[in-house]
C-alpha positions as CSV (number, residue, x, y, z in Angstrom):
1,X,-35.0,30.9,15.3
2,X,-33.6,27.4,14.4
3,X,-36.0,26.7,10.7
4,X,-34.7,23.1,10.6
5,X,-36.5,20.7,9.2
6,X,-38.3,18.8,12.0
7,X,-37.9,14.9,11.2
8,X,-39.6,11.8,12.5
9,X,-37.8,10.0,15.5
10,X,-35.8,7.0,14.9
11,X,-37.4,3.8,16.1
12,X,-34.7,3.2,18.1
13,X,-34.6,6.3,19.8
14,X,-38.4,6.0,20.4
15,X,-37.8,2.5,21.7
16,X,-34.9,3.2,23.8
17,X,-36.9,6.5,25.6
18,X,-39.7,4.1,26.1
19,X,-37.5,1.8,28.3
20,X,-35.7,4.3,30.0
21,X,-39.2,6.4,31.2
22,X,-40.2,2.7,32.0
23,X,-37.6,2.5,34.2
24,X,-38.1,5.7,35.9
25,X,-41.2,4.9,36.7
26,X,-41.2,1.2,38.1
27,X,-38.2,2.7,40.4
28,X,-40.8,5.0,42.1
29,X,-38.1,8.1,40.9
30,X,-39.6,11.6,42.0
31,X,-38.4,14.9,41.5
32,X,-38.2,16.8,44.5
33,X,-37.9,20.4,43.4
34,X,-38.5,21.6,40.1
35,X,-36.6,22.9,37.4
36,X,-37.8,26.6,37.1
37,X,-40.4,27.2,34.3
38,X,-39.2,30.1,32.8
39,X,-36.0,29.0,31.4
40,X,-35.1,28.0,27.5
41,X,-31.5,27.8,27.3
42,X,-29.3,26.8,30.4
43,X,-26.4,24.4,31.4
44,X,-27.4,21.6,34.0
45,X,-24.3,20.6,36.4
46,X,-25.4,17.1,37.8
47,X,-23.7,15.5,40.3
48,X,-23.2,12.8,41.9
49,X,-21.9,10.6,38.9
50,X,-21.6,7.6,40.4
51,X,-23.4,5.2,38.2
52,X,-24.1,4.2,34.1
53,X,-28.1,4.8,35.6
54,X,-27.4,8.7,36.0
55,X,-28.8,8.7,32.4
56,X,-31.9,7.4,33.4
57,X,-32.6,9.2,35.9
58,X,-32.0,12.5,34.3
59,X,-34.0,11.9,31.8
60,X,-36.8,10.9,33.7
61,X,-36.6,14.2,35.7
62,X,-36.5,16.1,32.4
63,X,-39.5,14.2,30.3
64,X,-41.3,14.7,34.0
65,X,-40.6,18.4,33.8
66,X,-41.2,18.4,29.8
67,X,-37.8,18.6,29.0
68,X,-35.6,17.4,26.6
69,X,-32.1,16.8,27.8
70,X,-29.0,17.1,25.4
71,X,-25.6,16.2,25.8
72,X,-22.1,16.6,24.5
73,X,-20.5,13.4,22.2
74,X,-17.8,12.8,20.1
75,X,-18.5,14.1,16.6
76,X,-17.3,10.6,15.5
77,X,-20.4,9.1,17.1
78,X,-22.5,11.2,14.7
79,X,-21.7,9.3,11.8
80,X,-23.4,6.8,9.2
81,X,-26.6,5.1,11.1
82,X,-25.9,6.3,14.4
83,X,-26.3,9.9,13.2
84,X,-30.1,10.4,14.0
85,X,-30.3,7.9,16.9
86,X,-28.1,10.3,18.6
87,X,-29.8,13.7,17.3
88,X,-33.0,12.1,18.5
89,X,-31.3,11.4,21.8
90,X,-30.2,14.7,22.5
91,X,-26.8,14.5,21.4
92,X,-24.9,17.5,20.1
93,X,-21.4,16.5,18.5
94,X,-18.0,18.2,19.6
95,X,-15.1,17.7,17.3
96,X,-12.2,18.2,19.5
97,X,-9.9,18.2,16.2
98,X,-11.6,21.4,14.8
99,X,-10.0,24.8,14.9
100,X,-13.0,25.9,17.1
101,X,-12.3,24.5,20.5
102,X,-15.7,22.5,22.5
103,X,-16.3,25.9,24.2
104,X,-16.9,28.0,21.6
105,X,-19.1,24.7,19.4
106,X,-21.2,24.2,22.3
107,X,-21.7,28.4,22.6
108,X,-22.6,28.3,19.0
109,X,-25.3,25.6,19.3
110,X,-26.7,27.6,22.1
111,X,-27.1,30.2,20.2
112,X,-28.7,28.9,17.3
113,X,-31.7,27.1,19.3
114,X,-34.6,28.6,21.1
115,X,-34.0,26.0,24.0
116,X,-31.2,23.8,25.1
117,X,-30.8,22.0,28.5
118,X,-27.4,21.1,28.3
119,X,-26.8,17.9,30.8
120,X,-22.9,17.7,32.1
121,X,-21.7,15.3,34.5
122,X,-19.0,17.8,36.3
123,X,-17.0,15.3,38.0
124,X,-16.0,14.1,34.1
125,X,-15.9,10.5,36.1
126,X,-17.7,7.8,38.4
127,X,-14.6,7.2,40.0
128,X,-14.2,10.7,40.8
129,X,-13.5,12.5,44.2
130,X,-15.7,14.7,44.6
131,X,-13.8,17.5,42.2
132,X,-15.6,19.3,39.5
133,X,-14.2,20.4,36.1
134,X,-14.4,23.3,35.1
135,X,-15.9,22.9,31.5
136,X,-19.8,23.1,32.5
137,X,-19.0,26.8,33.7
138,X,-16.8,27.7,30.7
139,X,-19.7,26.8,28.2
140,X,-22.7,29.0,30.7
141,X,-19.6,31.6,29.9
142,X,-19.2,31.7,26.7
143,X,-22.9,30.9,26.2
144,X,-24.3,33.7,28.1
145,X,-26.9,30.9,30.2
146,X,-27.2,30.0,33.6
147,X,-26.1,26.9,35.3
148,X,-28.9,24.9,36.7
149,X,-27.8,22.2,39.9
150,X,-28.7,19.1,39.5
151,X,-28.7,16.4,41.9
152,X,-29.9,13.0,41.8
153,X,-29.9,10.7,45.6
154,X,-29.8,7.0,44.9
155,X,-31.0,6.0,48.1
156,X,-34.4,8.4,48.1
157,X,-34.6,7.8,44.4
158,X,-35.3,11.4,43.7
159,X,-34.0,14.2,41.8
160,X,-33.5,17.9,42.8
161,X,-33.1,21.2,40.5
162,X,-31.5,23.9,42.2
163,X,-31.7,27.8,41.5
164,X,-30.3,28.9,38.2
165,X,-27.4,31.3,38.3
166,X,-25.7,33.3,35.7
167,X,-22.1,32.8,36.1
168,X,-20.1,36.1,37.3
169,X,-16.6,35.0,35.7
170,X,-15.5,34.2,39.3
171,X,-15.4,31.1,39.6
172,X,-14.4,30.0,42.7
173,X,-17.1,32.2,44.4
174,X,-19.5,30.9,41.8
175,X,-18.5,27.4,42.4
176,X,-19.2,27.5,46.5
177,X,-22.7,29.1,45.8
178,X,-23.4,26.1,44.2
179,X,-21.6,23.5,46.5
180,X,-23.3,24.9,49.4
181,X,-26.5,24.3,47.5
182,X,-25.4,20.5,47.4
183,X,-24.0,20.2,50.6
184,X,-27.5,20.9,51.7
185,X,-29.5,18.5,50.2
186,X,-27.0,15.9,51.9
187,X,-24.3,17.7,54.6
188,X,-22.6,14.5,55.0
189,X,-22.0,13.2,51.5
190,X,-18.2,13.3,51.4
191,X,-17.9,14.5,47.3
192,X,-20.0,17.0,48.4
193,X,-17.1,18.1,50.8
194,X,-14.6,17.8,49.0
195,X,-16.4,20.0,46.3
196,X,-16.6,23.0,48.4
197,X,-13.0,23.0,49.8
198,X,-12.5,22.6,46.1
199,X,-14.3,26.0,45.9
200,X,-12.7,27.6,49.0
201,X,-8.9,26.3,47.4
202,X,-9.8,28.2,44.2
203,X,-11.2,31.4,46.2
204,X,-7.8,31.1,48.1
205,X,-5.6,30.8,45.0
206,X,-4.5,27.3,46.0
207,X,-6.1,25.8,43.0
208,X,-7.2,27.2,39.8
209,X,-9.6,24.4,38.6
């Protein structure tokens, strides 16, 4: 069990959760399926990211569902007065110059707390295509959690929490379970597309991202 001592919230990161539940709210933001109850420790693979608000949203969903979100940052970030506004935010640092790669830091924070929802926008990018990296499932790996779908629509202004599943180490098969899971909530989404011929690429040794 993580003993740590439990500190007060920064203002800022009181004030700045404040707004951003605010703005949940006055959107008229609903979740449409749950997250399931059950879970502590698991990896939540949002897509789309097409937008600075995805933030928002997200952590609307998660206060709704009594959640606290985290999220991976540069370690420099951590430093000097932005230290706790970040902790208090959810942030978990990730020195990238550090023997240990981000893999095996994020595994180790994993396993030193009784919960973590870990938040990762797999398309890495706004501007992205529709492809996923494949960092999200190499952390659920390594940390022995299940990946949770996440999806938020823009135009229905709600928010959807798929199955969790524990990855099996194949990957592409892994990845089309969960792109047919988007693909549902909106067939006709084209990064939703291009995210499962992503899957059916890797499955047919075409790509191995």
């Amino acid at each position: 069990m993580n003993t740590a001592h439990v500190r007060k919230p920064t203002l800022l990161s009181r004030i700045v959760r404040r707004i951003i539940l605010a703005i949940w709210y006055a959107r008229g933001w609903r979740i449409d399926s749950p997250l399931p109850k059950h879970l502590k420790k698991y990896v939540l693979a949002g897509a789309p990211h097409t937008s600075n608000w995805d933030f928002v949203f997200f952590t609307g969903a998660t206060h709704e569902e009594g959640v606290k979100p985290n999220f991976m940052g540069k370690h420099t970030l951590f430093q000097g007065i932005m230290k706790n506004f970040m902790l208090d935010m959810g942030g978990i640092p990730v020195d990238r110059t550090a023997k240990a790669n981000a893999t095996e830091q994020v595994a180790a924070e994993f396993a030193a707390r009784d919960e973590l929802a870990l938040v990762i926008a797999c398309e890495g990018t706004r501007k992205s295509d529709g492809k996923w990296r494949s960092g999200f499932y190499h952390i659920a790996r390594a940390a022995n959690v299940p990946i949770v779908p996440a999806f938020a629509d823009n135009a229905a202004k709600i928010v959807s929490f798929g199955p969790p599943m524990l990855p099996t180490g194949n990957y592409g098969e892994d990845l089309l379970k969960i792109a047919e899971w988007f693909r549902a909530k909106l067939p006709d989404y084209e990064r939703f597309k291009v995210l499962e011929q992503q899957a059916r690429d890797i499955i047919a040794g075409k790509n191995d991202v």
